[in-house]
LOBABA-931114 format. One line per 2 residues: number of its first residue (from 0); their letters; for each residue x, y, z of N, C-alpha, C. Coordinates in steps of 0.05 Angstrom, whole numbers, plus 32768, in hexadecimal, padded with zeros to 4 digits. Example, Ala and Ser with C-alpha at 12.3 -4.5 7.8 and 13.67 -1.06 7.14 Angstrom:
<sites>
0) AS) 8108,7F8E,809C,80F6,7FA6,809C,8108,7FBE,809C | 8101,7FD3,808E,8111,7FEB,808F,8102,8001,809D
</sites>
This chain:
<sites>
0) XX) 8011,7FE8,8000,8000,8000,8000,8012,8019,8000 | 800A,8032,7FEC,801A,804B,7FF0,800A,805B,7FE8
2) XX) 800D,8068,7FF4,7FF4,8086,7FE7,800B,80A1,7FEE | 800A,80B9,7FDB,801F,80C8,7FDB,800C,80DD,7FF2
4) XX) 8018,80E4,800B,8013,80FA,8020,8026,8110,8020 | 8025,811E,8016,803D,813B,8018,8034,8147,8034
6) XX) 804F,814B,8042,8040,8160,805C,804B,8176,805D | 803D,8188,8062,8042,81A7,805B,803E,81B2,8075
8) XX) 8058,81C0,8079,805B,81C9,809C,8055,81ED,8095 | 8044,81F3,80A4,8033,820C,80A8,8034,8211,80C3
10) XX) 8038,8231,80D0,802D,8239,80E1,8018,8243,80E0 | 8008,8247,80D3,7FE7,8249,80C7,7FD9,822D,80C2
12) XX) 7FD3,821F,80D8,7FBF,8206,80CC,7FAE,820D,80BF | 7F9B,821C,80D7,7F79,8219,80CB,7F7B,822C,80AD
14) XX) 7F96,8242,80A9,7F94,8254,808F,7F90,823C,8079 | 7FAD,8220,8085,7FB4,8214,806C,7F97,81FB,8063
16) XX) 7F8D,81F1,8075,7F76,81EA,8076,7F5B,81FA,806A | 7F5E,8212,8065,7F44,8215,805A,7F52,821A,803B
18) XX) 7F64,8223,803B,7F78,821F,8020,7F6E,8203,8008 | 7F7F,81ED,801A,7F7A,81D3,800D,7F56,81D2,8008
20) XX) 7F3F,81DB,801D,7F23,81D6,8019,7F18,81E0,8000 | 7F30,81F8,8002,7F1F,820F,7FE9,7F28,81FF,7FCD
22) XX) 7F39,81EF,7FCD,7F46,81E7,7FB5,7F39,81CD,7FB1 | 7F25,81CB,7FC1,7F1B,81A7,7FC3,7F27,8193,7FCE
24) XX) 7F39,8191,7FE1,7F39,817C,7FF1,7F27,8179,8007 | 7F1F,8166,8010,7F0C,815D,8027,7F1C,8159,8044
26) XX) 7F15,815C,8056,7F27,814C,806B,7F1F,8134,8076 | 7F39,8123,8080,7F38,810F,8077,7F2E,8106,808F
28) XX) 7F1F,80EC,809D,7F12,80E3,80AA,7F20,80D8,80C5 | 7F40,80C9,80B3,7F53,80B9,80C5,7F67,80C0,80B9
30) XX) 7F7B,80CD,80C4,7F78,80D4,80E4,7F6A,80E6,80EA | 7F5F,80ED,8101,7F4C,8107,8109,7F67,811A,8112
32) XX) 7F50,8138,80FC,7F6B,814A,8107,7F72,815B,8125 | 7F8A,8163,812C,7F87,8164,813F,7F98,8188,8143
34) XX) 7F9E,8194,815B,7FAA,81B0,8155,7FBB,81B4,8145 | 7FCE,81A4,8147,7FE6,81AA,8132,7FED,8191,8117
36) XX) 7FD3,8186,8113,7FD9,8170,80F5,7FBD,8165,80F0 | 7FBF,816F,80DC,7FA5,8163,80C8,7FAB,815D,80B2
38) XX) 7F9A,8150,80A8,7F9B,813C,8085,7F83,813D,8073 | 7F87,814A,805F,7F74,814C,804A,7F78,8139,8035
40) XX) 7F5F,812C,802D,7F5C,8122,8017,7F5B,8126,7FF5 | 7F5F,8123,7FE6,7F5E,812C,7FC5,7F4E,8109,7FC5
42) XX) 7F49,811B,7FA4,7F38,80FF,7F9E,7F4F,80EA,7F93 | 7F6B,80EA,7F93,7F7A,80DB,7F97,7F9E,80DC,7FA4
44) XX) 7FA1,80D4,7FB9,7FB1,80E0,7FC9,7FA5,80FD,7FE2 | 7FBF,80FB,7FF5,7FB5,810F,800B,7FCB,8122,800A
46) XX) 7FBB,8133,8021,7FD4,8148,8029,7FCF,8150,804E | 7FF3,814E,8049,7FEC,814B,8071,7FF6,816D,8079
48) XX) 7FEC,817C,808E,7FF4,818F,8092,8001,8197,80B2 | 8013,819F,80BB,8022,8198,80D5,8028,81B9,80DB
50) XX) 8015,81C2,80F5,8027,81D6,80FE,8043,81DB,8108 | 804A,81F2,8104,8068,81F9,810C,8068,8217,810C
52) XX) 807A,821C,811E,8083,8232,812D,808C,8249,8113 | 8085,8261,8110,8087,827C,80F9,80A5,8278,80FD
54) XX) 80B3,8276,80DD,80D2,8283,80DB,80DE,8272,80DF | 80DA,8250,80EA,80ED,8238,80EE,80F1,8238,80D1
56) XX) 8109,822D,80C9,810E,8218,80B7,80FB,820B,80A3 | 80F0,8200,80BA,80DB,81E4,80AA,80C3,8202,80A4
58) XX) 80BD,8216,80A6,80A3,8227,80A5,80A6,8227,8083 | 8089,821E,8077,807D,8220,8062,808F,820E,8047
60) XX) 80A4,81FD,8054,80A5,81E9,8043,8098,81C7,803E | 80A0,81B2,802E,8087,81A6,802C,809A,8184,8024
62) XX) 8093,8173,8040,80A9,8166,8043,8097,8150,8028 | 80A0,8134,8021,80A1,8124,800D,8090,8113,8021
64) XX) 8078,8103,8025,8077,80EB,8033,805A,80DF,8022 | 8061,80C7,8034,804D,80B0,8026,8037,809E,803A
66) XX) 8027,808F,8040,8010,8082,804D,801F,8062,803E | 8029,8054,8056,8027,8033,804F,8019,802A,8065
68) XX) 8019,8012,805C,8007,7FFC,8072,800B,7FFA,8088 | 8028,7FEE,8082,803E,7FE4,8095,8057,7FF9,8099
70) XX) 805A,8009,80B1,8073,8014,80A7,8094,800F,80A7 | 8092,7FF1,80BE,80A3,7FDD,80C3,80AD,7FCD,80AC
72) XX) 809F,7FC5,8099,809E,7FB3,8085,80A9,7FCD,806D | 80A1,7FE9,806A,80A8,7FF0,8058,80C1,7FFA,805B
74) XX) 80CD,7FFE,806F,80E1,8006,8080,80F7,7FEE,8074 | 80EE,7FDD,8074,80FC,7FC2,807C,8108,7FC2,8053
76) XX) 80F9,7FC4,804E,80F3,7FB7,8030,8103,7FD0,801B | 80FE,7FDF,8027,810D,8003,801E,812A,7FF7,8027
78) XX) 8133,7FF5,8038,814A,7FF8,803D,8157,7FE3,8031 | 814E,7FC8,8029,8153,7FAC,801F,815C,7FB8,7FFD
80) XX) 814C,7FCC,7FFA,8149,7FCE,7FD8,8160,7FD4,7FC5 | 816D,7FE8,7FDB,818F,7FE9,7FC8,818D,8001,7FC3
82) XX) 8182,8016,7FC1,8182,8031,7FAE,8193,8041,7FC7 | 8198,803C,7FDA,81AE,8046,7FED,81A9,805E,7FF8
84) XX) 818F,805D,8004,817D,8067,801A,818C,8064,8038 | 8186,8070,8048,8184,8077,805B,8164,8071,806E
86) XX) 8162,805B,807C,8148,8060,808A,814B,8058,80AA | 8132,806C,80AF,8136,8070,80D1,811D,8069,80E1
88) XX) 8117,8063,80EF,80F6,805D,80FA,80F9,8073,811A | 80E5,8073,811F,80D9,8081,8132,80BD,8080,8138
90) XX) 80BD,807F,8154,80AA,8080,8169,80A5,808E,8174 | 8090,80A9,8172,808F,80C2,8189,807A,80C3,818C
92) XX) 8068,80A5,8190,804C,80A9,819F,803A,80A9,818F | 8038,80B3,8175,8023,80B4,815E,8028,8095,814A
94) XX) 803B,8087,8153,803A,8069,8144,805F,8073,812E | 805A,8058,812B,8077,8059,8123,8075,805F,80FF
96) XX) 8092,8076,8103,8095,8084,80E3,80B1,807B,80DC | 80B6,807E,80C5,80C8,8070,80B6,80D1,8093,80A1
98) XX) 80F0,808E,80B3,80F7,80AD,8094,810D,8096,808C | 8107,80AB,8069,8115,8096,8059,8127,80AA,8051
100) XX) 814A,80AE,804F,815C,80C2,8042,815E,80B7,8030 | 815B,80C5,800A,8161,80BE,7FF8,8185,80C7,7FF2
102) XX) 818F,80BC,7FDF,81A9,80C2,7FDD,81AC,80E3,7FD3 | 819D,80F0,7FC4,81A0,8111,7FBF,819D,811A,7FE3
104) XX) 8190,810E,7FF6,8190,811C,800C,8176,8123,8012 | 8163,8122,7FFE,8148,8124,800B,8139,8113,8016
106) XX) 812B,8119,802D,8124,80FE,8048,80FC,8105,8036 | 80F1,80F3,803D,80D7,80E9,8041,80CE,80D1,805B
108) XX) 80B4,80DA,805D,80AE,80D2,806F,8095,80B9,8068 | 8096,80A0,8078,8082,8091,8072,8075,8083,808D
110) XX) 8059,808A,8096,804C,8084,80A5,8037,8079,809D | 8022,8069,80B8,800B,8050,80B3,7FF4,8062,80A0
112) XX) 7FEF,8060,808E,7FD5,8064,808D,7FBE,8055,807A | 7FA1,805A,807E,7F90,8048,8071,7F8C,8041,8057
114) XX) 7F8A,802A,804F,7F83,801F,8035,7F74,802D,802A | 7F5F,802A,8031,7F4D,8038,802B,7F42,805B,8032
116) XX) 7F3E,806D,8032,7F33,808E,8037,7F21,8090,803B | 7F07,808C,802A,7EF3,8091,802F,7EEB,80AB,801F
118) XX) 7EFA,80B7,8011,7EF9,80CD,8004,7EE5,80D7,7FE6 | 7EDF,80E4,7FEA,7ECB,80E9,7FD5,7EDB,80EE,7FBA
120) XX) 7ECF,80DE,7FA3,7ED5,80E8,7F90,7EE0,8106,7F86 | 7EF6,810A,7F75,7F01,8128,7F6F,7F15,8120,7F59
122) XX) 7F11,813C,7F46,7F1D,8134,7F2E,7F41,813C,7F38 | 7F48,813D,7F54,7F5D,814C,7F63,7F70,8134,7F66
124) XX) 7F8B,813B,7F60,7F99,8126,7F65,7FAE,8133,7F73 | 7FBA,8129,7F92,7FDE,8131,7F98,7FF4,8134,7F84
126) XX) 7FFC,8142,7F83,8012,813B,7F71,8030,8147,7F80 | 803A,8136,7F91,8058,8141,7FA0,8072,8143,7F86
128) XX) 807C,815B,7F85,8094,815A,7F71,80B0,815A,7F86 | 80C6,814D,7F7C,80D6,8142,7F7E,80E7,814D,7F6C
130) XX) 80F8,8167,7F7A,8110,8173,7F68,8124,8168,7F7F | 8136,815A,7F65,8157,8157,7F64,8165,815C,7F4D
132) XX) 817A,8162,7F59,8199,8156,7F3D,81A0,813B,7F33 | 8189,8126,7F49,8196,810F,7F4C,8185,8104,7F44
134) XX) 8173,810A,7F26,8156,80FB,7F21,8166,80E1,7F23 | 8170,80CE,7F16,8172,80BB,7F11,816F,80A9,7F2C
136) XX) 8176,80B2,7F43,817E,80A4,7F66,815E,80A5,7F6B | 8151,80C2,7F66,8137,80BD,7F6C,8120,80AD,7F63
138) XX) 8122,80A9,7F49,810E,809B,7F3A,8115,807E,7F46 | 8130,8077,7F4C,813E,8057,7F59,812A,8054,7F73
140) XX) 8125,806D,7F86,811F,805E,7F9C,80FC,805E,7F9B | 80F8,8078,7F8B,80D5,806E,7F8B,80D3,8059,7F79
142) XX) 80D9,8054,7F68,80D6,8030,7F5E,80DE,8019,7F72 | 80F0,801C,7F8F,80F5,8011,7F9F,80D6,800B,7FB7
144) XX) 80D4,8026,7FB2,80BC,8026,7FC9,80A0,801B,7FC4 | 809D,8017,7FA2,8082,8013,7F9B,8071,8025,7F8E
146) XX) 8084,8038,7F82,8072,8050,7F72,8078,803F,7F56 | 8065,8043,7F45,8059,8040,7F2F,806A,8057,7F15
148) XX) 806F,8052,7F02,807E,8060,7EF4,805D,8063,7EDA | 806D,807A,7ED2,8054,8088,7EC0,8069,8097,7EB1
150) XX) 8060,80A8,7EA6,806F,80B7,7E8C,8093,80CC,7E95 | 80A5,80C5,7E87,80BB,80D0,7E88,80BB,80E3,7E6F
152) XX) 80D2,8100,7E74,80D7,810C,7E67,80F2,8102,7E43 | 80ED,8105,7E3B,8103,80F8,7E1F,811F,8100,7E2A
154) XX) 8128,8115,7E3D,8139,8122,7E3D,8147,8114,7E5D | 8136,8100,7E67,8139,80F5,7E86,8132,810E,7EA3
156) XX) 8127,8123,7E96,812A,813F,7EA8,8110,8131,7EC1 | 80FC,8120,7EB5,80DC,8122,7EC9,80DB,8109,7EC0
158) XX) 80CC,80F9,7EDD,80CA,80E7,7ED4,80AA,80E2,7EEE | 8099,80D9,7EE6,807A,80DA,7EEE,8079,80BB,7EF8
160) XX) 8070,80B4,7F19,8069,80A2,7F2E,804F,80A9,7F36 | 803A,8095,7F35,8023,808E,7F42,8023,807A,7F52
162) XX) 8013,8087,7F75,8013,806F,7F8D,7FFE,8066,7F8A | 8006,804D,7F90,7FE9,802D,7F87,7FCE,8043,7F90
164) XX) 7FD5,8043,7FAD,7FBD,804E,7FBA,7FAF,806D,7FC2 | 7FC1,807F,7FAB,7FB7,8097,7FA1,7FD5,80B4,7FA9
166) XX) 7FCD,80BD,7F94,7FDE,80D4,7F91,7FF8,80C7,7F79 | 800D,80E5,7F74,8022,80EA,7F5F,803F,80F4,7F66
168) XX) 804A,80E8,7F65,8064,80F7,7F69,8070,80F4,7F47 | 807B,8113,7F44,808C,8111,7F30,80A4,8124,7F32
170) XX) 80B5,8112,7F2E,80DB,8117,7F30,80DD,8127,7F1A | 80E9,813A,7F26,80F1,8159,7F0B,8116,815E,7F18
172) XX) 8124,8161,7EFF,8147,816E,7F06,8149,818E,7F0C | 8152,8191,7F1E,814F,81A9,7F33,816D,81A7,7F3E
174) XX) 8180,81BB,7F3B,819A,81BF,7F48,8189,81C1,7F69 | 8180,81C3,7F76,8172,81C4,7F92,8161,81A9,7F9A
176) XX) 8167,8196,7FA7,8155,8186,7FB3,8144,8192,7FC6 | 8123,818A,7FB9,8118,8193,7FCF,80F5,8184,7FC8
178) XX) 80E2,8183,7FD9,80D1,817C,7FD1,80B7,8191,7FCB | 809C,8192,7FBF,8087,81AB,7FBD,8071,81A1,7FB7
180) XX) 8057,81A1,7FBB,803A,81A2,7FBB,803A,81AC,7F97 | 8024,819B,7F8E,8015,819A,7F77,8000,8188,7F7B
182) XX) 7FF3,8190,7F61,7FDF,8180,7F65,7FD3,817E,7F37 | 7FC3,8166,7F3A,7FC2,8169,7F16,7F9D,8166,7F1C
184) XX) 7F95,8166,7F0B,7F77,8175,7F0C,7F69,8162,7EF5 | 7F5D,8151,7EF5,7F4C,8145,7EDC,7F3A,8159,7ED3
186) XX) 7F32,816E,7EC2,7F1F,817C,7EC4,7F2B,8199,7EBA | 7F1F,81B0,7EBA,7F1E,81C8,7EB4,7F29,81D5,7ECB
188) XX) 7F50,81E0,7ED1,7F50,81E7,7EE6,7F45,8207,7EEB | 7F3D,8212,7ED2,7F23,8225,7EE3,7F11,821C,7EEF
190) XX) 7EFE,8207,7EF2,7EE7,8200,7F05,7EF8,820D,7F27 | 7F18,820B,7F27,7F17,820F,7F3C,7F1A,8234,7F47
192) XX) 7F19,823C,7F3C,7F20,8258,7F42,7F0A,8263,7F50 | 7EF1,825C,7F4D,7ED8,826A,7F5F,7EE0,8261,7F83
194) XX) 7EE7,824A,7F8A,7EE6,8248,7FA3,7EFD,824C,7FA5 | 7F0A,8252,7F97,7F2B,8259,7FA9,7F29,8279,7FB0
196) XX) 7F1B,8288,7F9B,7F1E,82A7,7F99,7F03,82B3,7FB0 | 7EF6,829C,7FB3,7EDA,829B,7FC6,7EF2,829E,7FE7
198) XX) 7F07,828C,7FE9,7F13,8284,7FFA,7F2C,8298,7FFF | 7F26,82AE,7FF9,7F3A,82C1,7FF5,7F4D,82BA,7FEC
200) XX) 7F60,82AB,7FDC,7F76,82A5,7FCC,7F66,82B5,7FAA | 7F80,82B5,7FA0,7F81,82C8,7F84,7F8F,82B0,7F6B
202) XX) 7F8A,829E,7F65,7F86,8288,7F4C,7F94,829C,7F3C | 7FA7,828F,7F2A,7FAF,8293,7F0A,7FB3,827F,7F02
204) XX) 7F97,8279,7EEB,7F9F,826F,7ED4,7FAC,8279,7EBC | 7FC4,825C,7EB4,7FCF,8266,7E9E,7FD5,8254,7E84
206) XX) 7FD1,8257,7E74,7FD5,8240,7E58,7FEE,823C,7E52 | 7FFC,821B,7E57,8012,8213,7E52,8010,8201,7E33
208) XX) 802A,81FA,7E30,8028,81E1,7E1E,801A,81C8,7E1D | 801B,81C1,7E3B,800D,81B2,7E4A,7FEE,81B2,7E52
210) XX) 7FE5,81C5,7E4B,7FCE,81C9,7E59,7FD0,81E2,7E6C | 7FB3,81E5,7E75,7FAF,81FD,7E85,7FB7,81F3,7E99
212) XX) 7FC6,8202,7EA9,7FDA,8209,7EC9,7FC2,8226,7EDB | 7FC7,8215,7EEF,7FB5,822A,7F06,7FCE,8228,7F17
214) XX) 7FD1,8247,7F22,7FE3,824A,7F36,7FD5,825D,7F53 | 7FE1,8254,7F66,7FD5,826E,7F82,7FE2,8266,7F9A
216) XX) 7FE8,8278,7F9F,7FFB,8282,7FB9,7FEB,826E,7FCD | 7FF5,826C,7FD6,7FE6,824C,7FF3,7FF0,8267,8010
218) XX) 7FE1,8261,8026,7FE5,826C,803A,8005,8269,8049 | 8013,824F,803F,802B,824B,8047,803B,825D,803B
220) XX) 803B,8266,8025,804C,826C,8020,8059,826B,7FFB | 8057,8251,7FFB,8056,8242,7FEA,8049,8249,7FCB
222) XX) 804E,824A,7FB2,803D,824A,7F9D,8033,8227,7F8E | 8017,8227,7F9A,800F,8208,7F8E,8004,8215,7F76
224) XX) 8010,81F6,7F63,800C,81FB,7F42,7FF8,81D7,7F45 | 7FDC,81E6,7F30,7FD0,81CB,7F2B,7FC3,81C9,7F14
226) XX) 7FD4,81B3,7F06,7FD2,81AF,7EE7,7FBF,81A1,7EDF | 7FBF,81A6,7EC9,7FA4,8199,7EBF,7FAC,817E,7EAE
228) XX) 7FA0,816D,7EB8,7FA8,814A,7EB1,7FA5,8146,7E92 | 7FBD,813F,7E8D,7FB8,8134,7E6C,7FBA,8115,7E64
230) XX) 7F99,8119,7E5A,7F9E,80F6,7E5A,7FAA,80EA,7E49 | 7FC0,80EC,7E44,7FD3,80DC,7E32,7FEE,80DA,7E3A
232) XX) 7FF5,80E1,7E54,7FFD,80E1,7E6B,7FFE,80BA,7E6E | 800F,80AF,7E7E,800E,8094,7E86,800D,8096,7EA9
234) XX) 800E,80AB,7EB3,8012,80AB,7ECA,8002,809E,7EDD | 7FDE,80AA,7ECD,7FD2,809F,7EE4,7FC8,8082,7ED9
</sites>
């Protein structure tokens, strides 16, 4: 089981929570949220959101993580695989997490979560991007972990992963390792501009090669871009 969870550390919950609502995620049932962490649903894949203190470090960036079954077994099976990870487990009372260091240096996180959601249908999908220098190490360990391979660039620059059990990660070459929130949209991403601009955020749509691109400032900080799905795409 893997479902892609990006967690996005905010000192603004409830800002970043009505953010993700206005854009159509739901919240999610399990886990129940609590002062400082909650989890929204898309209609495939989630997003987790974790308070933190104004001006740390970690304020308004957006770590890499994932929902397995088992986090012992994936722990176990990651580290067996060879792509020459780094993994660590921990116990601080909320059940045991698993960070995985990839060889560029960027950590992800993988904790228990449900097979199943319960989530309502949405043409909304996660989509976590994954900049390195080191595409090649990265694409090694998410094929290690159980992500699903879908469409690569001719040039090796992007290369597109779908989790069995919902959401996207796609690996892009970036002199900067780092991870960021997207999302790809089955549908017209104007449908979304009324409840975002209802929600005080300010939407730009813009016409790529690709399709229409919606962009808007998120309460973190952050600029989330959410593309519009092309079905000729292998990803999903």
């Amino acid at each position: 089981m893997l479902r892609v969870r990006p967690l996005v550390h905010t000192p603004d919950l409830p800002g970043a929570a009505r953010f993700l609502q206005a854009l159509g995620l739901a919240p999610a049932q399990d886990p129940a949220p609590n002062g400082s962490y909650a989890v929204f649903d898309a209609g495939s894949g989630r997003v987790a959101l974790h308070a933190c203190v104004p001006g740390r470090a970690e304020d308004g960036t957006t770590d890499l993580a994932f929902d397995v079954a088992d986090v012992r077994e994936f722990a176990r099976r990651t580290a067996e695989a060879g792509a020459r990870v780094t993994v660590e487990l921990s116990d601080e009372g909320h059940g045991v997490t698993a960070r995985i260091t990839a060889p560029d240096g960027l950590s992800f996180l993988a904790d228990a979560g449900p097979r199943e959601t319960g989530a309502p249908p949405s043409p909304l999908a996660v989509l976590a991007l994954w900049y390195t220098p080191r595409v090649g190490r990265a694409v090694r360990v998410l094929e290690d972990i159980g992500a699903k391979p879908g469409t690569s660039s001719a040039a090796a620059t992007r290369h597109d992963f779908r989790a069995k059990n919902g959401g996207l990660v796609a690996v892009r070459t970036d002199a900067r390792t780092r991870a960021e929130l997207a999302f790809e949209y089955d549908g017209d991403v104007r449908d979304l501009v009324r409840d975002l601009t209802a929600g005080g955020f300010e939407p730009v749509v813009t016409d790529e090669s690709h399709g229409r691109s919606l962009r808007v400032r998120s309460p973190w900080g952050a600029e989330v871009r959410i593309d519009e799905w092309q079905r000729d795409s292998a990803v999903h």
